[in-house]
C-alpha positions in Angstrom: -125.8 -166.5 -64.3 -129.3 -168.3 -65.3 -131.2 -165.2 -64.6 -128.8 -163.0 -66.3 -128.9 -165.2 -69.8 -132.7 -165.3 -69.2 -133.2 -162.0 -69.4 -130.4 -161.1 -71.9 -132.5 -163.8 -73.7 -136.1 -161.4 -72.9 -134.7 -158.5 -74.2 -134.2 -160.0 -77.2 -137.4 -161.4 -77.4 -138.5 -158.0 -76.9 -136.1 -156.4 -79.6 -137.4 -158.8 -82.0 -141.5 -158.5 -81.9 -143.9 -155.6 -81.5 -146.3 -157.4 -79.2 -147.4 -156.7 -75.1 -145.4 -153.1 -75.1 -146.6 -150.5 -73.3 -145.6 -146.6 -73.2 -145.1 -144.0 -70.7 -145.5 -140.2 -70.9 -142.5 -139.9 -72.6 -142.8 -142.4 -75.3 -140.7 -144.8 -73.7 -141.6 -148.8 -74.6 -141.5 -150.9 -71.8 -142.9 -154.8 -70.6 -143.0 -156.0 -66.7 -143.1 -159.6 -65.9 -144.4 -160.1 -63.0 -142.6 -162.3 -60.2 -143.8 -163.5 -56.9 -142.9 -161.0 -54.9 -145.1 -158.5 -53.0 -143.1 -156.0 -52.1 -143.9 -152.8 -53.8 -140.7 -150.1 -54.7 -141.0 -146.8 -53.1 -139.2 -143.7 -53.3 -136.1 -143.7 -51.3 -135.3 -147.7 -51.7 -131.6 -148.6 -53.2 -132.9 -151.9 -55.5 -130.6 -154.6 -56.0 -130.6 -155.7 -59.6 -129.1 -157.6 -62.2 -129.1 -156.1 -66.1 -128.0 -155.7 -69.5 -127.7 -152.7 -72.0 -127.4 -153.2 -75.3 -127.8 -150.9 -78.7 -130.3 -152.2 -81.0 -130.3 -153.0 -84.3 -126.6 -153.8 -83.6 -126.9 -155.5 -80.5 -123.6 -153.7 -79.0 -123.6 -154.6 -75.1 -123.0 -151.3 -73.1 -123.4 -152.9 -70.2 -123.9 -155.9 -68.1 -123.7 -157.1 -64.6 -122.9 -160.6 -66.7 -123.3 -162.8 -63.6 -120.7 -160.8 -61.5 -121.6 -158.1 -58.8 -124.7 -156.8 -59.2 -125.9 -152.8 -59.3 -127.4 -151.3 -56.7 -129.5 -148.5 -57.9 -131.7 -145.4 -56.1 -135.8 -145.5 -56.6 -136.6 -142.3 -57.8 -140.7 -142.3 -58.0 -140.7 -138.5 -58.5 -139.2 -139.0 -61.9 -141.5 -137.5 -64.6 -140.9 -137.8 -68.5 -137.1 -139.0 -68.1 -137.3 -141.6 -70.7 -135.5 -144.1 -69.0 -136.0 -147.1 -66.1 -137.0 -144.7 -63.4 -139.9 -144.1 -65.1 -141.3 -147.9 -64.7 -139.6 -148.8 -61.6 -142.2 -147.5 -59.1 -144.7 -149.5 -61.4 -142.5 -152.8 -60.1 -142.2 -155.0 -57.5 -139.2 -156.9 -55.8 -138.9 -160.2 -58.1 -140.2 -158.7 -61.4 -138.5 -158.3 -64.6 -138.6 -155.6 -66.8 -137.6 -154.6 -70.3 -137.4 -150.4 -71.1 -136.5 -149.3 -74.9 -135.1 -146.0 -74.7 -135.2 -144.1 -78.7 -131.8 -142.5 -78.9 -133.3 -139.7 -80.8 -135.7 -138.6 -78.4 -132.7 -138.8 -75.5 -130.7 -137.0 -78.0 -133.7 -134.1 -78.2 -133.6 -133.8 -74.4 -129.9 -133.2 -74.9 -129.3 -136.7 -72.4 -127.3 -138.0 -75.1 -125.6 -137.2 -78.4 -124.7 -138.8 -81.7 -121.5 -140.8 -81.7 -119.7 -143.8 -82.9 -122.0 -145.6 -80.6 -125.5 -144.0 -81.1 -126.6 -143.2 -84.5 -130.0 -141.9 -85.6 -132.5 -144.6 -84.6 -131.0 -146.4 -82.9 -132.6 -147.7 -79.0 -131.3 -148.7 -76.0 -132.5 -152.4 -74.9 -132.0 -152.0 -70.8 -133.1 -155.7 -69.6 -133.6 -155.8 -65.5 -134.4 -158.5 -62.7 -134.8 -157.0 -59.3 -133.6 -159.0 -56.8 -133.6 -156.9 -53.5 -135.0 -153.6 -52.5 -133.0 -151.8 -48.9 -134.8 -149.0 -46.7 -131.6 -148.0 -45.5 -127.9 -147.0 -47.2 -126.6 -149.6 -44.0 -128.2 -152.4 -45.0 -127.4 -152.0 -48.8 -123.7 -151.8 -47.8 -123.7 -154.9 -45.9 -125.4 -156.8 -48.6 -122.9 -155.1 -51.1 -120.0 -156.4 -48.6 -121.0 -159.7 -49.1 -121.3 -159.6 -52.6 -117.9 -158.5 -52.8 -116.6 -161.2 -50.9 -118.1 -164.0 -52.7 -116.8 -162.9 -56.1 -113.6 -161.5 -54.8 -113.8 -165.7 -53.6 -115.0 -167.0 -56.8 -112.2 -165.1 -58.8 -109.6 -166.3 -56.5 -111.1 -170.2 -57.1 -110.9 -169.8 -61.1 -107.3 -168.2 -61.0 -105.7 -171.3 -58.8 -107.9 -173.6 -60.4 -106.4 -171.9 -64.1 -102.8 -172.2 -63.2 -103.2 -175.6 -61.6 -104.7 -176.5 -64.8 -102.0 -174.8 -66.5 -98.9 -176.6 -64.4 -97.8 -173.0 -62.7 -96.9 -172.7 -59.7 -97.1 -169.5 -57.9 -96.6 -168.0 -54.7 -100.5 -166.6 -52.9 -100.5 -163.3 -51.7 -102.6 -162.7 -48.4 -105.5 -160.9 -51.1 -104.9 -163.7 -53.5 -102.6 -162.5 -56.3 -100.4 -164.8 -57.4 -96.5 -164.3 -58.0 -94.4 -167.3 -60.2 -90.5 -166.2 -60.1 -89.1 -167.1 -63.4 -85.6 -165.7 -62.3 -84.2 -164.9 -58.8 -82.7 -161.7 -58.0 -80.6 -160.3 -54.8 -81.4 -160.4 -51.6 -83.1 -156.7 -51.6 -87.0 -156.7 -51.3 -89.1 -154.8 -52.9 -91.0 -153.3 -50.0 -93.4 -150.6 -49.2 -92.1 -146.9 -49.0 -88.9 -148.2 -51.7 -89.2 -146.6 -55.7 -89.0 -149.3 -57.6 -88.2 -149.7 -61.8 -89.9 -152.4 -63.8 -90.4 -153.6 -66.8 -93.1 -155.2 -67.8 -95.6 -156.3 -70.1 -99.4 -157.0 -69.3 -101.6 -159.3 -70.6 -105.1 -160.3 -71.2 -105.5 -164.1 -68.9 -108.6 -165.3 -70.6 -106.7 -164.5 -74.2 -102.8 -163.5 -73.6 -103.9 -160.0 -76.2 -101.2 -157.7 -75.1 -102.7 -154.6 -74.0 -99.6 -152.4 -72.7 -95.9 -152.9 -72.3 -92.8 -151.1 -72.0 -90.7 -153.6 -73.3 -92.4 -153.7 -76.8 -91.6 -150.0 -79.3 -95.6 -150.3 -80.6 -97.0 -149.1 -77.3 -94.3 -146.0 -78.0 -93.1 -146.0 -74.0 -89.6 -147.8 -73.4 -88.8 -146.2 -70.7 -88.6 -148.4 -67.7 -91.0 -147.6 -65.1 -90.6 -146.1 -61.8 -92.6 -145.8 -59.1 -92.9 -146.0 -55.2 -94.6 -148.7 -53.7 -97.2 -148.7 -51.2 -98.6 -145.3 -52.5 -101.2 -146.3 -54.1 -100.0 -145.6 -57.7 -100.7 -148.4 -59.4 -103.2 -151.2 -59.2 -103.4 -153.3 -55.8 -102.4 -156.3 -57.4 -99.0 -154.8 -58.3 -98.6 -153.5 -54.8 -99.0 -157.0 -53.6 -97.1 -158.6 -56.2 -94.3 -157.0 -56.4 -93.6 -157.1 -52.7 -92.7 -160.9 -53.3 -89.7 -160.3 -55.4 -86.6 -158.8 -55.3 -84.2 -156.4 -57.2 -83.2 -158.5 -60.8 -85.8 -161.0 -60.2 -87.7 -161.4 -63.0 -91.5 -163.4 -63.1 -94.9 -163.2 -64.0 -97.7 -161.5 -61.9 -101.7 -163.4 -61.9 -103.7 -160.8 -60.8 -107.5 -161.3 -60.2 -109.6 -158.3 -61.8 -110.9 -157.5 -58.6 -107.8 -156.5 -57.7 -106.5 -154.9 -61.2 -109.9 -152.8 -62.9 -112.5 -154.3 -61.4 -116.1 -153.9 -62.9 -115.3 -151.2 -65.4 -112.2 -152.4 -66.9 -110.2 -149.9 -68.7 -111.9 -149.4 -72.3 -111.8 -150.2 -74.8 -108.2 -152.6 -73.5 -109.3 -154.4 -70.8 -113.0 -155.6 -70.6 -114.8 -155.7 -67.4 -113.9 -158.1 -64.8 -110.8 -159.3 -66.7 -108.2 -161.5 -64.8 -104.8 -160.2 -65.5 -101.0 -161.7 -66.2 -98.2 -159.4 -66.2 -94.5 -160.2 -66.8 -92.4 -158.2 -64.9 -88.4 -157.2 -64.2 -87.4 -155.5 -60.9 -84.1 -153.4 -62.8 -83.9 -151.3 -59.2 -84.9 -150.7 -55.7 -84.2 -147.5 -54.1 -85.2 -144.7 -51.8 -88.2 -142.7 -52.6 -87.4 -139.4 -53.8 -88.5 -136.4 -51.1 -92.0 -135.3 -51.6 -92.0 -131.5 -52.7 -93.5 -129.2 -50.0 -97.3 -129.2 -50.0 -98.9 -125.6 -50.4 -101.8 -125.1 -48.1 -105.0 -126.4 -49.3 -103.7 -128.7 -51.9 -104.7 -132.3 -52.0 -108.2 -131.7 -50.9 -110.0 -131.8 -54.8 -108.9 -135.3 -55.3 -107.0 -138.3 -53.6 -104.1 -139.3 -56.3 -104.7 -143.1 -55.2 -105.7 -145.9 -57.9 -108.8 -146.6 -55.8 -109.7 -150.0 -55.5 -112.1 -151.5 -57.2 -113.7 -153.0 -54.1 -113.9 -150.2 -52.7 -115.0 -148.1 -55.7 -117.8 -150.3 -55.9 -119.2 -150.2 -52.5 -119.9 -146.2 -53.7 -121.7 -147.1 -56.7 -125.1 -147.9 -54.8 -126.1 -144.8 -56.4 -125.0 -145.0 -60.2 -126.6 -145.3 -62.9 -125.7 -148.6 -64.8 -125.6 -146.5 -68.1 -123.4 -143.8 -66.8 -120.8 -147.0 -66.1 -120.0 -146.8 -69.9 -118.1 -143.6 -69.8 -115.4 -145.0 -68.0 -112.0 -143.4 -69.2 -109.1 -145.7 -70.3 -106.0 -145.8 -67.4 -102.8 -147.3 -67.9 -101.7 -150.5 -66.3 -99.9 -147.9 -63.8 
């Protein structure tokens, strides 16, 4: 967290005088602060980095790895005129910092960007790095990602029992750490795997209890109760696990970790990145899953219908772009 407010805090140092900038080919600005490390990025490395975008004059955060997971993203030294990081990374070495101010015109000219509620006509992108690791090989990256995961996937478990300690709640742990408080009891049938199940339900914000969807409320214009079957992956792992613990009429509220929920890219603009969830819930029925319709041959193989999970969706972002993780499409609670 210290280096990411330091260089949050760089960038806008940078934003804020004309002083030290350099330029590449393509005009874009850029300052690298040298660390202690010697070893030099090459083409082929997957560097290990912390950063923030944000939109300058407005200072609008795009993105940041805010002290969470960080990004693990290709070197690309063959990359001429692209206006953007790759530019100055093969100019770097593990342990430096470095500031790059992309002009949103000149992206828009190159048609990588267009004008839009978010870039207007001179505006720049501020992207603020530290590089913390650089990887020869995609096996070593993923075991270094692996345990990244784990220690936040750790940490967010930590906060949510120390928040409903603090809070007086007592809940039930699921094995993956979502936590289940039964406001009402119900009958003796489980909600198990392979069994469609109808809820109600209303989800939350933790951090500041702003309702973000619902079924139980007419201005998010979907009464319906919801069915689904669990155990197929259609909805987020911490309702799989969740409901599991309850039974048909139970009613109770669902604390759901956001690795577990949307993970690193949220579900703009409703939920924010990395946001710990609560959800009240009603089991109103339990019962068989509905046959599957015949499967014509060839279908399924363009796309798995699973919410994946976001552990798992980010051990495949080693080669992302941090700024492509802003165009992430809004998804129900379901």
């Amino acid at each position: 967290m210290k280096q990411m407010l330091a260089i949050a805090a760089l960038a806008g140092i940078m934003a804020s005088c004309n002083t030290n900038y350099e330029k590449t080919a393509s005009g874009l600005t850029y300052k690298i602060f040298k660390g202690n490390g010697k070893q030099k990025l090459k083409s082929g490395d997957i560097v290990k980095i912390n950063a923030t975008i944000k939109i300058t004059p407005r200072d609008t955060i795009l993105f940041s790895t805010g002290g969470h997971l960080p990004e693990y993203v290709p070197v690309d030294t063959s990359s001429r005129l692209s206006h953007d990081y790759n530019e100055v990374l093969k100019l770097c070495s593990v342990g430096d910092s470095l500031v790059v101010v992309s002009q949103v015109d000149t992206l828009v000219k190159r048609n990588m960007a267009q004008y839009n509620n978010m870039l207007k006509r001179g505006d720049q992108i501020f992207t603020s790095m530290k590089l913390l690791q650089a990887f020869s090989s995609r096996e070593d990256q993923a075991k270094d990602q692996q345990k990244e995961l784990e220690k936040e996937r750790a940490k967010e478990v930590a906060e949510m029992e120390s928040y409903l300690k603090k809070k007086g709640i007592k809940a039930q742990k699921t094995e993956n750490g979502v936590f289940v408080e039964q406001t009402s009891a119900g009958s003796s049938e489980k909600a198990v795997n392979g069994k469609q199940v109808t809820v109600n339900y209303r989800g939350s914000l933790l951090n500041t209890g702003k309702v973000f969807d619902s079924n139980m409320d007419t201005s998010f214009h979907h009464v319906q109760p919801f069915s689904f079957v669990l155990g197929a992956g259609q909805t987020i792992r911490g309702w799989e696990e969740g409901l599991q613990t309850l039974s048909k009429g139970a009613k109770g509220n669902i604390y759901i970790p956001s690795l577990l929920g949307y993970g690193p890219p949220g579900a703009p603009p409703a939920i924010p990145a990395y946001a710990p969830l609560k959800f009240e819930v009603e089991i109103l029925n339990i019962a068989n899953a509905p046959a599957r319709p015949a499967q014509m041959p060839g279908a399924g193989m363009q796309g798995d219908p699973r919410q994946q999970d976001p552990r798992e969706q980010q051990q495949g972002q080693e080669q992302q772009d941090p700024h492509q993780q802003q165009g992430a499409n809004q998804q129900s609670p379901k």
